[in-house]
N, CA, C and O atoms as CSV, one atom per row, in Angstrom:
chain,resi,resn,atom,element,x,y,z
A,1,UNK,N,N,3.829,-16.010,9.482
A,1,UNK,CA,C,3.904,-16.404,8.107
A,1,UNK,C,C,4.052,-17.909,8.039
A,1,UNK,O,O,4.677,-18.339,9.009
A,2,UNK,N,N,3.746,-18.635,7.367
A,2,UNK,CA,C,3.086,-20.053,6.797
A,2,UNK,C,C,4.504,-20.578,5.616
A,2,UNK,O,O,4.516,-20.781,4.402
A,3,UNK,N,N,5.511,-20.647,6.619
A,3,UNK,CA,C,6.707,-21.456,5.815
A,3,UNK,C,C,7.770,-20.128,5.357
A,3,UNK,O,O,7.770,-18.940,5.678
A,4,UNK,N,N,8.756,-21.039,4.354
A,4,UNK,CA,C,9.762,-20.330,4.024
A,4,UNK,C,C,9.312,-18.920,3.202
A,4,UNK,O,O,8.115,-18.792,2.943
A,5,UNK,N,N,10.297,-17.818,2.774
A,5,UNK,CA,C,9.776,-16.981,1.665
A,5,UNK,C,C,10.347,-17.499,0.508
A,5,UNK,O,O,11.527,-17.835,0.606
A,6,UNK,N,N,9.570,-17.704,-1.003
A,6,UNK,CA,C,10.266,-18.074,-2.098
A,6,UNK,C,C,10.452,-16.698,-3.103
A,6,UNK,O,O,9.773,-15.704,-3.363
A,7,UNK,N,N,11.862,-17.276,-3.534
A,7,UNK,CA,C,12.624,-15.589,-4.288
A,7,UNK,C,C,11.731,-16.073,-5.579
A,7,UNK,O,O,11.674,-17.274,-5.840
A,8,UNK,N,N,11.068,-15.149,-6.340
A,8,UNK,CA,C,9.988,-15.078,-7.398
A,8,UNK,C,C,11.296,-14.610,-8.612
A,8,UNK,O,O,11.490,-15.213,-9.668
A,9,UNK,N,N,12.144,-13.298,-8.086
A,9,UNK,CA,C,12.540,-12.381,-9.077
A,9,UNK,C,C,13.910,-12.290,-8.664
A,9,UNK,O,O,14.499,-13.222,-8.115
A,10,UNK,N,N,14.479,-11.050,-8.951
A,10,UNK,CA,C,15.636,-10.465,-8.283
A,10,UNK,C,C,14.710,-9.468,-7.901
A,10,UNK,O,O,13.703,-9.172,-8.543
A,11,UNK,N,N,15.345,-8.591,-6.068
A,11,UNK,CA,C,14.843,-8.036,-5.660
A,11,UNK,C,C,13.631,-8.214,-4.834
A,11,UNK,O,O,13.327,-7.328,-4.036
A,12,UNK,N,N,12.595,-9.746,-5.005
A,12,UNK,CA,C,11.799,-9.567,-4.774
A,12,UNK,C,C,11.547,-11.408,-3.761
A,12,UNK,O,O,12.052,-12.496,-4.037
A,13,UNK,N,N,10.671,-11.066,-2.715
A,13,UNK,CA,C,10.184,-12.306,-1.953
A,13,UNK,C,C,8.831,-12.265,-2.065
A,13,UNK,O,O,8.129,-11.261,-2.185
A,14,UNK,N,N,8.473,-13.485,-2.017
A,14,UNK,CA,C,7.199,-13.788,-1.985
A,14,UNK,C,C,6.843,-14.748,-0.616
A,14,UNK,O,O,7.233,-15.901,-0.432
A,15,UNK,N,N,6.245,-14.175,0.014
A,15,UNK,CA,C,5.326,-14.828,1.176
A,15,UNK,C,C,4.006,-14.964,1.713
A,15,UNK,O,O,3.360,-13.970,2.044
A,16,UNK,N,N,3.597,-16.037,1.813
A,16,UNK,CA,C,2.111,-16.212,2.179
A,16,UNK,C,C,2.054,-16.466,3.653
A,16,UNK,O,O,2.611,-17.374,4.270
A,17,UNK,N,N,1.187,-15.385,4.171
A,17,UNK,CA,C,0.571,-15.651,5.581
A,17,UNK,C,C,-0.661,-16.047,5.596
A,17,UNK,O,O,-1.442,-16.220,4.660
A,18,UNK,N,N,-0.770,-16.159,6.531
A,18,UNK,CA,C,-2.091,-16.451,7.188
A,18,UNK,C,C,-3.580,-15.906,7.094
A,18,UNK,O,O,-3.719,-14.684,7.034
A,19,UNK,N,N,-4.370,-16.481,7.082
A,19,UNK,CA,C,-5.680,-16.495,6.758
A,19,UNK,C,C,-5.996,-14.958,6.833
A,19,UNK,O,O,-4.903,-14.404,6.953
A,20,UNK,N,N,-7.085,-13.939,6.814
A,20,UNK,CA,C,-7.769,-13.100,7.539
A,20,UNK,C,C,-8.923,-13.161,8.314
A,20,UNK,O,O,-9.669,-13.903,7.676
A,21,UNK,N,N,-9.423,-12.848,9.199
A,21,UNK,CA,C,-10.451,-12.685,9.801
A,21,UNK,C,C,-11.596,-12.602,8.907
A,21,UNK,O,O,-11.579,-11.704,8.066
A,22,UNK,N,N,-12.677,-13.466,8.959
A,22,UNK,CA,C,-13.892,-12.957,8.672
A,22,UNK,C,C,-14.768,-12.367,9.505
A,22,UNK,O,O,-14.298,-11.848,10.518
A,23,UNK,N,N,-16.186,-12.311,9.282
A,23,UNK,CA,C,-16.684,-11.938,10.287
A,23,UNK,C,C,-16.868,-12.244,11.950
A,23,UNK,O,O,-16.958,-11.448,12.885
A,24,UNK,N,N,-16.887,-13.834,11.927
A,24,UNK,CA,C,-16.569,-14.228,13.010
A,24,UNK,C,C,-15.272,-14.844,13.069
A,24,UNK,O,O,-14.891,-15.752,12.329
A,25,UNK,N,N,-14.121,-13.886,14.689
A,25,UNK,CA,C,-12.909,-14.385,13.815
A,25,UNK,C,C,-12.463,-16.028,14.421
A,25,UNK,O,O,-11.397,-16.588,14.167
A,26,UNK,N,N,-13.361,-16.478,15.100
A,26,UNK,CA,C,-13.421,-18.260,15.266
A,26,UNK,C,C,-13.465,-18.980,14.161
A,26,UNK,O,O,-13.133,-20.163,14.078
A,27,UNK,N,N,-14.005,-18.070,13.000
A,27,UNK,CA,C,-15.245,-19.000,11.683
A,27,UNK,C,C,-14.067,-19.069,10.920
A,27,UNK,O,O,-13.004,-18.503,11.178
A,28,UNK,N,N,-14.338,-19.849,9.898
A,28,UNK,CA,C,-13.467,-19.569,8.901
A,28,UNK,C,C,-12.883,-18.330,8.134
A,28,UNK,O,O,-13.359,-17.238,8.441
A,29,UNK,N,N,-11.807,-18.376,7.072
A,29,UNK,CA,C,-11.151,-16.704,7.138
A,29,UNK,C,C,-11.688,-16.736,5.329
A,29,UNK,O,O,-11.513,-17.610,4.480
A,30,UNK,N,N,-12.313,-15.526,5.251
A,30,UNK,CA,C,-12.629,-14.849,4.213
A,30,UNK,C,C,-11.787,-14.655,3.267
A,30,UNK,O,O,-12.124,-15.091,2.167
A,31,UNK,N,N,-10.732,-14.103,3.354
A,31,UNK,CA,C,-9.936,-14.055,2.311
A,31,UNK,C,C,-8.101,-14.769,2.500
A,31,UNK,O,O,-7.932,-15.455,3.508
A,32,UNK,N,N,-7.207,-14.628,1.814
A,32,UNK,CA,C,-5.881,-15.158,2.220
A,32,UNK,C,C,-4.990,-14.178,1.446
A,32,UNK,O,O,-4.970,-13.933,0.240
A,33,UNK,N,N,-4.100,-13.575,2.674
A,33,UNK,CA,C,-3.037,-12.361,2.172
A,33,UNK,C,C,-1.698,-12.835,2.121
A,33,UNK,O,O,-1.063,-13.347,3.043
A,34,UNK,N,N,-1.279,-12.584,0.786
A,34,UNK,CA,C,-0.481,-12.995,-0.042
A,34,UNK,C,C,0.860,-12.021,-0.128
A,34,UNK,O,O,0.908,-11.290,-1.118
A,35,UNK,N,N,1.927,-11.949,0.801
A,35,UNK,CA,C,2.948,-10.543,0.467
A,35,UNK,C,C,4.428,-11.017,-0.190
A,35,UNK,O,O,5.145,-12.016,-0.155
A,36,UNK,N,N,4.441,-9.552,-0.869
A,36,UNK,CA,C,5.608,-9.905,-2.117
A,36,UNK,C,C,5.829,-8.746,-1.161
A,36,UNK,O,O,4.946,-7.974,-0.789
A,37,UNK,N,N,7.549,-8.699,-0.683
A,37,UNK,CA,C,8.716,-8.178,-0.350
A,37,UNK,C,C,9.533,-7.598,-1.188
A,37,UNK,O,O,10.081,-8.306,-2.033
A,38,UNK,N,N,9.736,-6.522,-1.155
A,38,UNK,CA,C,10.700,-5.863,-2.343
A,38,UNK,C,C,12.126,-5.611,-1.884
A,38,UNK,O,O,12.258,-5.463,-0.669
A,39,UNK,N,N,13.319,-5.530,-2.708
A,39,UNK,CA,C,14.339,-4.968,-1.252
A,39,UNK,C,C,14.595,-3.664,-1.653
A,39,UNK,O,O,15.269,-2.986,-0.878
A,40,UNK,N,N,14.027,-2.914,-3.187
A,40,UNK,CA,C,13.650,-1.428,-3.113
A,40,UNK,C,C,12.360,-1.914,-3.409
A,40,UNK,O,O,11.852,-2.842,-4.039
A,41,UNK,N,N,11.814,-0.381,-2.323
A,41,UNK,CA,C,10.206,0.241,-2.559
A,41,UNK,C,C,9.661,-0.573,-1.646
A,41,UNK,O,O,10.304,-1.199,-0.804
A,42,UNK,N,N,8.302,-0.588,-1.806
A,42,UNK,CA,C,7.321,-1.469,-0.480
A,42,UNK,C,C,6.830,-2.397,-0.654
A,42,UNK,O,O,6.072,-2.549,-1.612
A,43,UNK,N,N,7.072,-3.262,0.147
A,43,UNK,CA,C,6.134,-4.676,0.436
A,43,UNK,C,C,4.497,-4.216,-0.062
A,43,UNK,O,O,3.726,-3.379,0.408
A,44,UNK,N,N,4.414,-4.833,-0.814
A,44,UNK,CA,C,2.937,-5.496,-0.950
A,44,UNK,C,C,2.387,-6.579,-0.578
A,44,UNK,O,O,2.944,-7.613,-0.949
A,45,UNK,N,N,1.125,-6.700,0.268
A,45,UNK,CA,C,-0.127,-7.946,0.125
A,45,UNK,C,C,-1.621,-7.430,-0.437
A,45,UNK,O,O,-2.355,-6.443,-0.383
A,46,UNK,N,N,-1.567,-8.733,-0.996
A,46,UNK,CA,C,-2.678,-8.742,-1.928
A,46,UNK,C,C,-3.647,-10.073,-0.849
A,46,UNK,O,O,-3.264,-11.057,-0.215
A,47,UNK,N,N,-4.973,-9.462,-1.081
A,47,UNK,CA,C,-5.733,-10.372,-0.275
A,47,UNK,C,C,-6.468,-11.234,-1.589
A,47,UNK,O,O,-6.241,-10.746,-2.696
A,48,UNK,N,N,-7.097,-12.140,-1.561
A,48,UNK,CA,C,-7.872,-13.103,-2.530
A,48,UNK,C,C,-8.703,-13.531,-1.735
A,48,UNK,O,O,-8.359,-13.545,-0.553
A,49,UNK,N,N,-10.020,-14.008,-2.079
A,49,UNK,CA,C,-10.962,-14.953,-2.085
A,49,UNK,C,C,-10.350,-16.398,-1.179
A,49,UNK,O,O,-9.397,-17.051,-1.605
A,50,UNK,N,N,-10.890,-16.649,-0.224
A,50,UNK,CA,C,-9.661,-17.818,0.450
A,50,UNK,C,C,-10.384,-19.328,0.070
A,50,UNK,O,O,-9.823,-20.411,-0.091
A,51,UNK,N,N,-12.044,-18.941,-0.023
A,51,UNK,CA,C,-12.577,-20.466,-0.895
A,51,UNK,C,C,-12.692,-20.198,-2.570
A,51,UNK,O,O,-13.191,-20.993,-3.366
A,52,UNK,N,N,-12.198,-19.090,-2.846
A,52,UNK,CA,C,-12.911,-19.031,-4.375
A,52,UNK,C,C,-12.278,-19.608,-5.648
A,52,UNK,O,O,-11.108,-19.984,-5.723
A,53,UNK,N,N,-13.147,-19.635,-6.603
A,53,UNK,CA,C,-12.301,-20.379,-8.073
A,53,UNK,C,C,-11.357,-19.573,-8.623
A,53,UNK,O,O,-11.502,-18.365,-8.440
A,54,UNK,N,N,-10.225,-20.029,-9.387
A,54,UNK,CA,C,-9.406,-19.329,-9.834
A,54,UNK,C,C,-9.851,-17.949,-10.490
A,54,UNK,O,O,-9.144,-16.942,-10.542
A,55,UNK,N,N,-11.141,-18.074,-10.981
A,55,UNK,CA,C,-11.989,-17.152,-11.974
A,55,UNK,C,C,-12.159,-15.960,-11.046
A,55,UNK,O,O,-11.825,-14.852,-11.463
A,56,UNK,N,N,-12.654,-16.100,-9.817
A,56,UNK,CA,C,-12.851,-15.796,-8.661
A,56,UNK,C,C,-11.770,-14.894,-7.978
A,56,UNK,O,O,-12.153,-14.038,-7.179
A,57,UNK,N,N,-10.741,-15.010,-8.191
A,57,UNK,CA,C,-8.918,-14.759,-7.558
A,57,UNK,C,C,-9.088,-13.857,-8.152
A,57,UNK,O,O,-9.406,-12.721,-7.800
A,58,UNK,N,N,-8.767,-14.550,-9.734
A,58,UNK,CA,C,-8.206,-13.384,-10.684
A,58,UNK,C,C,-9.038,-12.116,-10.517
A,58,UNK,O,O,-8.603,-10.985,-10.732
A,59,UNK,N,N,-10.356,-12.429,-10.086
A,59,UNK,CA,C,-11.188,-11.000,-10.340
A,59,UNK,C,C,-11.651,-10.244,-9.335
A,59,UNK,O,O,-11.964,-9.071,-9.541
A,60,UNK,N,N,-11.766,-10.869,-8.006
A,60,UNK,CA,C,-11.860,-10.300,-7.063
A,60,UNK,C,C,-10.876,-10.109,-5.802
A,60,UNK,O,O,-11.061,-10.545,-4.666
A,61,UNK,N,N,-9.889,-9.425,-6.229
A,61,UNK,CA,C,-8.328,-9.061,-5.398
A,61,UNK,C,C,-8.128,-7.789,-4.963
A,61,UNK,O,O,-9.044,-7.064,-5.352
A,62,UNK,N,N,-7.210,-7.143,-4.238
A,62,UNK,CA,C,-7.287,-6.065,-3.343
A,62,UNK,C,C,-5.743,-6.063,-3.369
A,62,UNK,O,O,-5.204,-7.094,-2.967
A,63,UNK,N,N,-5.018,-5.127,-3.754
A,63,UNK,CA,C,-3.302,-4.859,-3.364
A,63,UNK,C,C,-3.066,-3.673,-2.209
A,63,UNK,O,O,-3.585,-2.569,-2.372
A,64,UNK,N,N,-2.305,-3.950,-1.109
A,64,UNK,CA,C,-2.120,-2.357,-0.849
A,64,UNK,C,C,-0.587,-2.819,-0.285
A,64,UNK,O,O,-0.006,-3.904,-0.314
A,65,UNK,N,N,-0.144,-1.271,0.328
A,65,UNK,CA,C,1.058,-1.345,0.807
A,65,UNK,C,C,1.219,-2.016,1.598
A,65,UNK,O,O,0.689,-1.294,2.441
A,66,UNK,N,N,1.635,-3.198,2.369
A,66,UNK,CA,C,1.945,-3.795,3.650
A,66,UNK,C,C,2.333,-2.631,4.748
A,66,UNK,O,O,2.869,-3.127,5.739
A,67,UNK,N,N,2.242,-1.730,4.785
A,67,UNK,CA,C,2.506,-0.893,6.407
A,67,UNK,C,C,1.005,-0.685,6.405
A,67,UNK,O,O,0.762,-0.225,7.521
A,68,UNK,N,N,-0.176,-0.792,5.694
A,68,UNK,CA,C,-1.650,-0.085,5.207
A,68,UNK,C,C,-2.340,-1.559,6.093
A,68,UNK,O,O,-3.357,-1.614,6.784
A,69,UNK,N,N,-1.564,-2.410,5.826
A,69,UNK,CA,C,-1.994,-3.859,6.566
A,69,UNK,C,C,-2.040,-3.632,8.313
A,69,UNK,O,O,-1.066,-3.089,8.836
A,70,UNK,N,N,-3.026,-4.002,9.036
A,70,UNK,CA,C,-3.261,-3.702,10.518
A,70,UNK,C,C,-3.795,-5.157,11.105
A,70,UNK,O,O,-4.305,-6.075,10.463
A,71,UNK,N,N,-3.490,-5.074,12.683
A,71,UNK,CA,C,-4.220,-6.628,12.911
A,71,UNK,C,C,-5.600,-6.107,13.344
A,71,UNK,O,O,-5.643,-4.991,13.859
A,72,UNK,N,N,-6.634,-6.750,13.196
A,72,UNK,CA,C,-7.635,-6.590,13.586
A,72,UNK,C,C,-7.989,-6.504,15.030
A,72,UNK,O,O,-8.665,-5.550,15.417
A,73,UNK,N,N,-7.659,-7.259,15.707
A,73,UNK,CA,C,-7.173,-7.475,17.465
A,73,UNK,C,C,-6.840,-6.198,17.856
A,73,UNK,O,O,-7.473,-5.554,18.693
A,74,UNK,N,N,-5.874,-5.823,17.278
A,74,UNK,CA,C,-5.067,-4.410,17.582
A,74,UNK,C,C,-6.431,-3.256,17.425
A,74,UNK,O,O,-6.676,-2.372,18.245
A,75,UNK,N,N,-7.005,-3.456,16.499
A,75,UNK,CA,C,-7.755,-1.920,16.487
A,75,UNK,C,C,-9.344,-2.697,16.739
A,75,UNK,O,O,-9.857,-2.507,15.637
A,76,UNK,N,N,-9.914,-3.112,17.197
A,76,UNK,CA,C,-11.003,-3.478,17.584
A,76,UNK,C,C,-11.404,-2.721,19.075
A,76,UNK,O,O,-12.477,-2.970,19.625
């Protein structure tokens, strides 16, 4: 993870990691996963667009549970 976690809420952290893999995983990373920490219920990351316009974010995003999150390395 890419620095401190910042408290958003009560209950809740927000942390940004690291890039994802694109297709080539040397190349630049396709999207950037974004996880909010809960201290009830489950961590979420949300992936985004990692060059795209805000217009772009807002509309093309993906949420899932953080345990649903896998490394790519690992299952290749």
């Amino acid at each position: 993870m890419n620095g401190p976690p910042t408290r958003t809420d009560d209950g809740t952290v927000h942390d940004r990691i690291a890039g994802t893999d694109g297709n080539d995983p040397a190349g630049p990373a396709a999207f950037d996963a974004i996880v909010v920490r809960y201290e009830s219920g489950n961590d979420r990351c949300t992936f985004v667009p990692h060059n795209g316009t805000t217009e772009e974010k807002l509309n093309a995003w993906l949420t899932v549970d953080l345990e649903a999150v896998v490394d790519l390395d690992d299952v290749r």
